[in-house]
N, C-alpha and C positions, 0 to 999 in steps of 0.2 A: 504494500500500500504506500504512495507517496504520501511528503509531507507537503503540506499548504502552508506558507510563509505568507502568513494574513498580511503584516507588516511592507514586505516586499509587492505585496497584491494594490495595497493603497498606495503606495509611492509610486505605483506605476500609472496611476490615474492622474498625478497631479500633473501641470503643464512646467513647464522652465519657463515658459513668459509669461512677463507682466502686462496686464490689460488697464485701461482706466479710463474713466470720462473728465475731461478739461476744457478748461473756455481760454479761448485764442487773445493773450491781452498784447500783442508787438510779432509784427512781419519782419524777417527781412530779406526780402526779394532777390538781391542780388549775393547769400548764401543759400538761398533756396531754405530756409528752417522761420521755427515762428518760436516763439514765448510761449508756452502753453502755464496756466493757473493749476495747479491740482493741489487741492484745501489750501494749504499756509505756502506750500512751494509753487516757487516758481524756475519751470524746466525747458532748455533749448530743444528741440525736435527738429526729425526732417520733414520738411512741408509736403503738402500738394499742392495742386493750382484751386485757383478759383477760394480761398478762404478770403476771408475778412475778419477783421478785428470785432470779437464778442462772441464769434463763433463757437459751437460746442464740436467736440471734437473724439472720436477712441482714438485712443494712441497704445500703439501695441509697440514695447520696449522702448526704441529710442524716436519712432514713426507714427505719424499718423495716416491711420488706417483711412478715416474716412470721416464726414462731416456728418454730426446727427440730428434730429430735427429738434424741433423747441417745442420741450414738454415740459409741465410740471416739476420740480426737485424739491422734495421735499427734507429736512432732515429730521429723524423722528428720536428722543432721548425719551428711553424707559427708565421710569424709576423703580 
């Protein structure tokens, strides 16, 4: 009978990249990267085309992925 290394089983699920949603506060076009907001930081990325400043944004590790639409953000503290 084999053994199942539960531990081993979960660590195989997790991803190595980091994902997150950011608002676009400074371009700069001729490095092709923008300023991205995420909570208290503020981080350079590689751009796409077409952003504008306010935009919401995934950025996947050092990239943004793609431009997201404007919804609701809520932040919700349980006591």
């Amino acid at each position: 009978m084999a053994t199942v290394n539960i531990t081993k089983q979960f660590k195989s699920l997790l991803t190595e990249t980091v994902k997150f949603r950011g608002e676009v506060i400074m371009i700069d076009e001729t490095l092709n990267r923008a300023k991205v907001k995420w909570g208290s930081y503020n981080i350079w990325v590689s751009a796409i085309s077409s952003l504008s400043v306010g935009d919401n944004v995934l950025v996947e590790d050092t990239s943004i992925i793609s431009k997201l639409p404007i919804l609701p953000y809520y932040d919700v503290e349980v006591l």
